[in-house]
N, C-alpha and C positions, 0 to 999 in steps of 0.2 A: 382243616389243613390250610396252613399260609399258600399264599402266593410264593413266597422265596423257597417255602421249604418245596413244591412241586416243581419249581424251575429245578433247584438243586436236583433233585431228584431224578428230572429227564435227564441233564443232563450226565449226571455220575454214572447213568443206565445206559447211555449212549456210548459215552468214553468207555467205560468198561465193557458193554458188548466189542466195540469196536480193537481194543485191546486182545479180548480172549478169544476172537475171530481171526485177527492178524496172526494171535502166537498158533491156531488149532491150524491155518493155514501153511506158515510155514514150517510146522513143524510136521506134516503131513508130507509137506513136499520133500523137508528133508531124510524125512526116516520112510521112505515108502518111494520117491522117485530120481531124487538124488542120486548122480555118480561122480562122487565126493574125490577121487584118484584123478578120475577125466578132467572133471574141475575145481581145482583146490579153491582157486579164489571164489570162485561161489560157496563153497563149504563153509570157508574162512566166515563170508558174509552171511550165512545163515547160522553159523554158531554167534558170531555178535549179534547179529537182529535176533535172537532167541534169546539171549544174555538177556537185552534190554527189554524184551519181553517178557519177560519172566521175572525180572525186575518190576516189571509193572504191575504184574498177576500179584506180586507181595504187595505194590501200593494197593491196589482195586480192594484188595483182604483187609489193608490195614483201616481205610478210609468204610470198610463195614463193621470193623470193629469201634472206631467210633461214633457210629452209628450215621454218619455224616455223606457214606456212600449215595442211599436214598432215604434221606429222614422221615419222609412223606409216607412211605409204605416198607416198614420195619422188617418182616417176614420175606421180602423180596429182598431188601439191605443183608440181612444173613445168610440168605441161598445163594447170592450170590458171590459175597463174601468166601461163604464155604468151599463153593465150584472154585473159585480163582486158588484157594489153598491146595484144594486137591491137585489142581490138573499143575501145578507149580513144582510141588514134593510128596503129597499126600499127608499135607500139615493136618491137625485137628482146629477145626475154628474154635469152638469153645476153652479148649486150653491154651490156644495164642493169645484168646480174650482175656484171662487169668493174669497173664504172666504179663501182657501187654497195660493194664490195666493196674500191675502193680512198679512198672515202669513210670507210668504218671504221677504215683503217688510218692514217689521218692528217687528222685533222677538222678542220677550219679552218686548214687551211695549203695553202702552192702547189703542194703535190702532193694534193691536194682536189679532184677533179673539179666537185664542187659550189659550191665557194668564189672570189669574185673579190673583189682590194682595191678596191671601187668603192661607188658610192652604188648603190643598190637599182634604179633602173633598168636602169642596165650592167651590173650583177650579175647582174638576169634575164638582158637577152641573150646574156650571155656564160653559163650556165647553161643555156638554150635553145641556142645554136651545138655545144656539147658535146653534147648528147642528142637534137638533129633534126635527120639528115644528109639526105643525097642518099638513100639507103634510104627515111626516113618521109617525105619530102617525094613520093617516086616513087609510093610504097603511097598516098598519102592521093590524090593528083592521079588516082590509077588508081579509087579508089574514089569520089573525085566523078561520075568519068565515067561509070561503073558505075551511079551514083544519077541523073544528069542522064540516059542512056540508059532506067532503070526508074522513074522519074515522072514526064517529058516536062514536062509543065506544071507540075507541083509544083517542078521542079529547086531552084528556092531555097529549098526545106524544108533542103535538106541543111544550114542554115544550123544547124540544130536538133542536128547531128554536129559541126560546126565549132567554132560560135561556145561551147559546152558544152566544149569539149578544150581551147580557150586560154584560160579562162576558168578552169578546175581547174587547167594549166599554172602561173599563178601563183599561183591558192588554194594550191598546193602549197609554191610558191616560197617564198613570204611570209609562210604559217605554220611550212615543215617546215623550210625554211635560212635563209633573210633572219632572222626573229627569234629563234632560236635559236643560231646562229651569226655574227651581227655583233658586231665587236669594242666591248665597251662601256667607260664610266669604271672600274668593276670587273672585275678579272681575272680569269678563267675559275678556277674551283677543279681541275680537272684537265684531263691531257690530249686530253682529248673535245672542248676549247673548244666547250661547248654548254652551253644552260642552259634551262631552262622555262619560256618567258610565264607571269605569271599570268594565270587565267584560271579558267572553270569548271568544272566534267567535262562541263556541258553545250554549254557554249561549244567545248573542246575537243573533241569527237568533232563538232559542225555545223564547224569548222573545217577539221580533221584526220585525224576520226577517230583523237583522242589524240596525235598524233606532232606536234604543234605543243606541247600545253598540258600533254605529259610528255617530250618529246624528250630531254634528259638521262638520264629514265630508260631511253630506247628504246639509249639510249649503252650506258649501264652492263651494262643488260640485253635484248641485243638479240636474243635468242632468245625473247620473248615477244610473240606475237601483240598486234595493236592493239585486242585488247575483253580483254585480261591485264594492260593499261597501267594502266587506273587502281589497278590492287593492286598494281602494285608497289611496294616498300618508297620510303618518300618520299628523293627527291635532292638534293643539298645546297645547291643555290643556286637561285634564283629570279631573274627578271628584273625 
């Protein structure tokens, strides 16, 4: 085992505990103690800080899907990977790896799981139809009932799990494919057809946690975790 690859490692393990401790947190508080009418703007502020959590639960998944979350110890990189999909939508890790994996191999083209020739609306859907089958549709409906059965009268808290998931669903969309992979007046400088919003490192990581505001880089160099993004060597074109 390297030296780098175990730094990496703590570290991805730390950021991502610290991640799905934040989201298991407030999202406890919001669906179990919360009184969302009494105080809207807390509500307000726990649907955004869940947004962007649950935004992160997709990077934590995606950074173990390239095996980059913890390199060091593989079977720890996939559990936890897998935990961040479940507790996000009741994604499948293994078939995000699939499809995710055939994204790399052909980036903005028809054989792009991520990619559709459309305006950014039909693009989401059809980005969304690919990735939430009869599987997460079955798990999420099982788990409303589950939440309506153990809050009785809170039941439309759960809104606070929902309304957070489709919400990071296209935070995702619209920072990590719609704008870096729309075809633009300028041609893609390579085969990635990806390019990097400008933006700012701060901007980037409330966005994407990087994967929006260095996405070309995540192309080139996609063995580096999303808090590795902003040192990587800068990429050639900009948006």
């Amino acid at each position: 085992m390297s030296k780098d690859f175990a730094r990496q490692s703590w570290i991805g393990l730390t950021l991502a505990g610290a991640l799905i401790a934040a989201w298991v947190a407030l999202h406890v508080f919001a669906v179990w103690r919360l009184d969302a009418v009494g105080h809207p703007f807390t509500a307000l502020a726990c649907l955004l800080g869940l947004t962007w959590l649950s935004t992160g639960l997709f990077i934590v998944a995606h950074d173990a899907m390239h095996g980059s979350l913890a390199p060091a110890w593989p079977k720890i990189n996939v559990a936890v990977g897998a935990l961040a999909l479940r507790l996000y939508a009741g994604f499948s890790f293994r078939r995000l790896v699939v499809k995710h994996r055939l994204h790399h191999l052909a980036p903005g083209t028809d054989d792009d799981p991520d990619f559709a020739r459309a305006g950014p609306l039909l693009w989401y859907l059809a980005f969304m139809r690919r990735y939430f089958g009869w599987r997460e549709f079955l798990t999420v409906t099982a788990a409303v009932i589950a939440y309506q059965w153990l809050l009785g009268d809170r039941w439309p808290y759960v809104a606070f799990w929902s309304i957070p998931s489709i919400l990071a669903s296209f935070q995702l969309f619209w920072f990590g494919t719609y704008l870096p992979h729309r075809p633009g007046p300028e041609p893609f400088v390579d085969r990635h057809n990806a390019r990097s919003p400008r933006m700012s490192a701060g901007a980037s990581l409330l966005t994407c946690f990087h994967f929006g505001g260095r996405h070309h880089e995540h192309h080139l160099f996609p063995g580096l975790p999303w808090w590795r993004l902003p040192a990587a060597p800068a990429e050639r074109t900009r948006a």
